[in-house]
LOBA-661154 format. One record per residue: y, x, z of N, C-alpha, C in turn; residue in one letter. Coordinates in steps of 0.1 Angstrom, whole numbers, padded with zeros to 4 digits, always signed. Layout:
YXZYXZYXZA ...
//
This chain:
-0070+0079-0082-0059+0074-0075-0063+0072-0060X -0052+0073-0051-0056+0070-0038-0043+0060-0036X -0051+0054-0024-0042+0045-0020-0042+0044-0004X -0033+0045+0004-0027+0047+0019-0024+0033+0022X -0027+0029+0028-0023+0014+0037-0021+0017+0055X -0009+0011+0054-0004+0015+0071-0004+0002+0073X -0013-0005+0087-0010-0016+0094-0017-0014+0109X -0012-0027+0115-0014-0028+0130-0029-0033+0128X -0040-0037+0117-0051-0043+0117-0062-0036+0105X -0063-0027+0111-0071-0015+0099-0082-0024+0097X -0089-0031+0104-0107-0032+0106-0103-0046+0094X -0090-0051+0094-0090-0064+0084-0095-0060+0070X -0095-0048+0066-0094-0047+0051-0110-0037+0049X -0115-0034+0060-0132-0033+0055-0143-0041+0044X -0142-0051+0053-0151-0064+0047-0148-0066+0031X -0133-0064+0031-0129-0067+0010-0133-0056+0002X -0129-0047+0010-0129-0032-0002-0143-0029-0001X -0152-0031+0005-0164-0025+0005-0175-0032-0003X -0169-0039-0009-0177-0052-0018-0175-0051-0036X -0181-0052-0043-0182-0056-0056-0173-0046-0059X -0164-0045-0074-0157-0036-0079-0150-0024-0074X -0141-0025-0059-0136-0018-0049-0148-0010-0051X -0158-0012-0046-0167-0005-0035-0172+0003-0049X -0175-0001-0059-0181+0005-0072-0167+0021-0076X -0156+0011-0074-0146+0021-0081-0146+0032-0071X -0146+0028-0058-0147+0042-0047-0159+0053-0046X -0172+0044-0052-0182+0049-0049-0182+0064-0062X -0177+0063-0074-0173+0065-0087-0161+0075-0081X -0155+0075-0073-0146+0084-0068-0131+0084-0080X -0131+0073-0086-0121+0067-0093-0106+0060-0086X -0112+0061-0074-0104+0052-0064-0107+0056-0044X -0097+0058-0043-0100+0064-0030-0089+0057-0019X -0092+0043-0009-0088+0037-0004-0086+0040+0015X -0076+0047+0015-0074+0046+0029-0068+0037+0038X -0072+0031+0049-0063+0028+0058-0062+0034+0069X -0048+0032+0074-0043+0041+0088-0042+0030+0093X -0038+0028+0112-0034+0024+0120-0021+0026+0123X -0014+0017+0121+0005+0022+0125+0005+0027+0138X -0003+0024+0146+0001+0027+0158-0002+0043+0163X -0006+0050+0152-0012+0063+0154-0001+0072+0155X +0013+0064+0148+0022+0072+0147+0035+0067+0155X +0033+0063+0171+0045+0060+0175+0045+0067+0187X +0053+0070+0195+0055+0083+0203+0054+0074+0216X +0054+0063+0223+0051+0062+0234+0034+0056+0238X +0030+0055+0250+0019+0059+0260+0011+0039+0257X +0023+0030+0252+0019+0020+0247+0011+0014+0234X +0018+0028+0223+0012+0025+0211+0025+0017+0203X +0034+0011+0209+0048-0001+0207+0049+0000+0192X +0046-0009+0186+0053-0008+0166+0064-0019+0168X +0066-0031+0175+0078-0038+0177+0088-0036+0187X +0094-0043+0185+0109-0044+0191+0117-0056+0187X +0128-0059+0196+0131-0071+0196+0148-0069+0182X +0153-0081+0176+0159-0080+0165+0169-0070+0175X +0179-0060+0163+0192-0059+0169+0201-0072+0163X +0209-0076+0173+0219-0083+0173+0213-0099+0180X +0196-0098+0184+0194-0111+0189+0186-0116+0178X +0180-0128+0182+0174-0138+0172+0161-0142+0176X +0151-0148+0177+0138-0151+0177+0127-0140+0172X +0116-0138+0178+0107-0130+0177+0109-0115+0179X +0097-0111+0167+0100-0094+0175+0102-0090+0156X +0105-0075+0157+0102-0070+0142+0095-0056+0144X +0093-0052+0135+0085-0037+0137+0093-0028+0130X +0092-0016+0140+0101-0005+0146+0102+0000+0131X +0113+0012+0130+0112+0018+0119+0106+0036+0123X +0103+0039+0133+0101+0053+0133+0086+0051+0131X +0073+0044+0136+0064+0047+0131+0059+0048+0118X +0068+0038+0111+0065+0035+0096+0070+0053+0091X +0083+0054+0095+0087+0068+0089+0081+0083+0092X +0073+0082+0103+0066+0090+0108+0056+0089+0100X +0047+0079+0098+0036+0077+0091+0035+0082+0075X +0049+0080+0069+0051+0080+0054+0053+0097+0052X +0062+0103+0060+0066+0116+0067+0051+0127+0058X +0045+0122+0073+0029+0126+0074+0019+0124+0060X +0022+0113+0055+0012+0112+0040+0012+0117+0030X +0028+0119+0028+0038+0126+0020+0034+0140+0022X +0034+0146+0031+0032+0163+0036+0018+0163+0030X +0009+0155+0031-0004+0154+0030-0008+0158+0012X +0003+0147+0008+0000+0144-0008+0005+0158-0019X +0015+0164-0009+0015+0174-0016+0009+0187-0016X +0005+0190-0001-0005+0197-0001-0014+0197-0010X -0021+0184-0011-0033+0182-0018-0027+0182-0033X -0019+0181-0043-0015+0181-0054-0012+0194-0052X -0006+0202-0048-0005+0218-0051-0025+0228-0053X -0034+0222-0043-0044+0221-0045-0057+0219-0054X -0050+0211-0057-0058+0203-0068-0061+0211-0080X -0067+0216-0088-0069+0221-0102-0073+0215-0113X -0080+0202-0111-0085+0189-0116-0074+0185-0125X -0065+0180-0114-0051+0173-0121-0040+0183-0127X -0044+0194-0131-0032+0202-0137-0026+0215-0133X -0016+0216-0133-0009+0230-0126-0012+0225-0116X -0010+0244-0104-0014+0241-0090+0003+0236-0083X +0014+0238-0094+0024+0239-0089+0027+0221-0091X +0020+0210-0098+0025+0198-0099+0026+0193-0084X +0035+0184-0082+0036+0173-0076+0034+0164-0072X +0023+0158-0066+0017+0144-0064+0030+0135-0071X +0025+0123-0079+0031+0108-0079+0034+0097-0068X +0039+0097-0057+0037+0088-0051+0049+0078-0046X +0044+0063-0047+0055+0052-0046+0050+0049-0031X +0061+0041-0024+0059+0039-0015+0063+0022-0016X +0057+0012-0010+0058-0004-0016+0055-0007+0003X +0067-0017+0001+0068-0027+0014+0061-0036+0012X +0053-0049+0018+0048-0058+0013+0054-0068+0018X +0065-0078+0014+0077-0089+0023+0078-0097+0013X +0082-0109+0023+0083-0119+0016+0094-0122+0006X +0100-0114+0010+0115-0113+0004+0119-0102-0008X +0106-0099-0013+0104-0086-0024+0102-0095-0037X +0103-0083-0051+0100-0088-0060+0089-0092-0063X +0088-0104-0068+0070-0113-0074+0064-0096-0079X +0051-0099-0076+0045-0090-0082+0040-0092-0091X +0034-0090-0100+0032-0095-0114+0020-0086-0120X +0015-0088-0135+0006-0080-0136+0008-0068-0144X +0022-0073-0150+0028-0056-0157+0031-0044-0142X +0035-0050-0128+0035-0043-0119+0021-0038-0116X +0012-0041-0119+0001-0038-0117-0005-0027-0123X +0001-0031-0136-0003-0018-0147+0005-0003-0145X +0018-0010-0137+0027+0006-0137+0022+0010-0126X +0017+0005-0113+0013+0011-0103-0003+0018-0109X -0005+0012-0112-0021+0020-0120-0020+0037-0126X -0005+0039-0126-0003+0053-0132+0000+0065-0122X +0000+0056-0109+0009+0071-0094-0006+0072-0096X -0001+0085-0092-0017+0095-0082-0016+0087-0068X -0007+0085-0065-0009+0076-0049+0000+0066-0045X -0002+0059-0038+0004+0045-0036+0003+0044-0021X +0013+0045-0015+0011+0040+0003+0016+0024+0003X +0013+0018+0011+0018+0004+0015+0018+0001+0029X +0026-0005+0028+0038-0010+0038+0032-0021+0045X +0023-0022+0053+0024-0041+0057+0030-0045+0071X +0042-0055+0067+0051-0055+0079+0039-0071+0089X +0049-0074+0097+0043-0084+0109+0049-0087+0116X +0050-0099+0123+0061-0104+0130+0075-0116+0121X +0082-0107+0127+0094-0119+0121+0101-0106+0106X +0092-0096+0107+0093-0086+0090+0098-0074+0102X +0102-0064+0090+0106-0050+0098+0118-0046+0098X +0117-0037+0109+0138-0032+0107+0139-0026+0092X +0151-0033+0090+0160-0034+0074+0158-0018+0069X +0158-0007+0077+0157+0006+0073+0146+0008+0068X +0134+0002+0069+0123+0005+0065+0124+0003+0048X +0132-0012+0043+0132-0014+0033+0141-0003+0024X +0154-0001+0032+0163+0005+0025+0162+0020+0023X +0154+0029+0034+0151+0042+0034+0136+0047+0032X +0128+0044+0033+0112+0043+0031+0106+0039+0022X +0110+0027+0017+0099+0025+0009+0105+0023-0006X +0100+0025-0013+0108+0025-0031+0108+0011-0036X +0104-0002-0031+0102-0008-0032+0098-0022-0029X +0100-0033-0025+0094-0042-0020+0084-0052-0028X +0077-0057-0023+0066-0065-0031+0063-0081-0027X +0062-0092-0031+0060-0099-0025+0051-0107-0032X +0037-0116-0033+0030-0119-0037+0032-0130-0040X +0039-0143-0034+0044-0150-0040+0055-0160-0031X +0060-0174-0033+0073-0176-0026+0066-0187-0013X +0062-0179-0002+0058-0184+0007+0056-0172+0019X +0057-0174+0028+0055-0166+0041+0040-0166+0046X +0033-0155+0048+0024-0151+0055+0022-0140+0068X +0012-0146+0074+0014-0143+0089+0015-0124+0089X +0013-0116+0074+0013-0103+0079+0010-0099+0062X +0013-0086+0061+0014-0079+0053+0000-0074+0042X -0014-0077+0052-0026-0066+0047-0031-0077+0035X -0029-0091+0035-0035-0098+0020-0024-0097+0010X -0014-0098+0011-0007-0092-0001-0010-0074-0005X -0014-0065+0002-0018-0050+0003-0031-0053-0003X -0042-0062-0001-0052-0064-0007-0048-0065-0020X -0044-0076-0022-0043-0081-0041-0034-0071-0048X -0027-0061-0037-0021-0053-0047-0029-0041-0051X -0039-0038-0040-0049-0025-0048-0058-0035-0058X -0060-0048-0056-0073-0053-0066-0067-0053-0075X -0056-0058-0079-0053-0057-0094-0045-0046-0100X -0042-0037-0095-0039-0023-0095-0055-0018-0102X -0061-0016-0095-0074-0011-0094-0082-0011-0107X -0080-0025-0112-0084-0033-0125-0080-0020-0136X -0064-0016-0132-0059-0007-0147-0065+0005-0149X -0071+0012-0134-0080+0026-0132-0087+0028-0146X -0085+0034-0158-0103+0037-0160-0111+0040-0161X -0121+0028-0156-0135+0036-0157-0139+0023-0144X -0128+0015-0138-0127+0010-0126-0138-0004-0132X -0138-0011-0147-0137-0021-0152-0155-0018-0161X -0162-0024-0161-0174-0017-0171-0172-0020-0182X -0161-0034-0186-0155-0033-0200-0143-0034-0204X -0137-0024-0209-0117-0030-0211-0115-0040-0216X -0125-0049-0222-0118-0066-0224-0116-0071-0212X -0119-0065-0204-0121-0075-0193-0099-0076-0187X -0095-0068-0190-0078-0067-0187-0069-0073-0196X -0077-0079-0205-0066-0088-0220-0064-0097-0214X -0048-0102-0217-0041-0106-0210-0042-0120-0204X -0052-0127-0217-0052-0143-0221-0066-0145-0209X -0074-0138-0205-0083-0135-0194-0079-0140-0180X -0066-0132-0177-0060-0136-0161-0054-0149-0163X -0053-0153-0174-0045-0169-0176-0053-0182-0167X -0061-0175-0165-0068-0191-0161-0075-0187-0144X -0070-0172-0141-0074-0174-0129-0065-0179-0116X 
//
């Protein structure tokens, strides 16, 4: 599985993934964790991922053309690479891939979510910032919103964390023992 993460703070998500299970599952080539920089994909001399609300309001939100440029670009990517592939099947399949917002205002994420995302060949994520992102992002881009639980956080990349860790958990081969995913296990963490 691979997994794409788009944010304004790439260097935030080194320090977790490169540690204990992540770093095991990557190393194993079971799991293949990318992060981009949003800003790689916006067309002015600034780098600009915000903008101010349309219609007015407090703070800023983030633009919707880099996010779409970005997704555009991964997408082109993923299928290249799945027509390629010989590993995974016909040369004519199709990469799997979901695209997940990470907002506060998305559905609880859960751990049966966990187990269905454990089945794409690829997973990009969304992490918005600011006062959230233009409404198009949610409604044309991404398949889905996610939200980690019912509180607001300053930014999108620790809910994008918890959603590859326990995603990651369903991989197998990710886990050294499958008891380790019965269900009565996560009850107490």
């Amino acid at each position: 599985m691979r997994v794409d993460i788009l944010t304004m703070f790439p260097d935030t998500f080194s320090c977790y993934f490169n540690e204990s299970i992540l770093k095991r599952a990557q190393k194993k080539k079971l799991l293949a964790i990318r992060v981009h920089d949003l800003r790689r994909w916006t067309a002015d001399r600034h780098k600009t991922v915000d903008d101010r609300p349309y219609g007015g309001g407090p703070g800023m939100i983030m633009k919707v053309e880099p996010f779409y440029r970005a997704v555009a670009a991964l997408k082109r990517k993923a299928k290249i690479t799945a027509k390629r592939d010989p590993v995974r099947g016909s040369e004519k399949r199709k990469a799997s891939v979901r695209v997940i917002l990470t907002s506060a205002k998305g559905k609880q994420f859960t751990q049966a979510d966990a187990r269905r995302l454990a089945h794409y060949q690829r997973i990009i994520i969304l992490c918005g910032r600011y006062e959230g992102v233009d409404e198009r992002v949610a409604d044309s881009i991404a398949d889905e919103e996610l939200s980690i639980g019912p509180y607001v956080l300053t930014g999108g990349e620790l809910p994008a964390m918890v959603v590859v860790d326990a995603l990651s958990r369903h991989i197998p081969g990710v886990l050294g023992h499958p008891e380790s995913l019965e269900e009565k296990r996560h009850a107490s963490c």
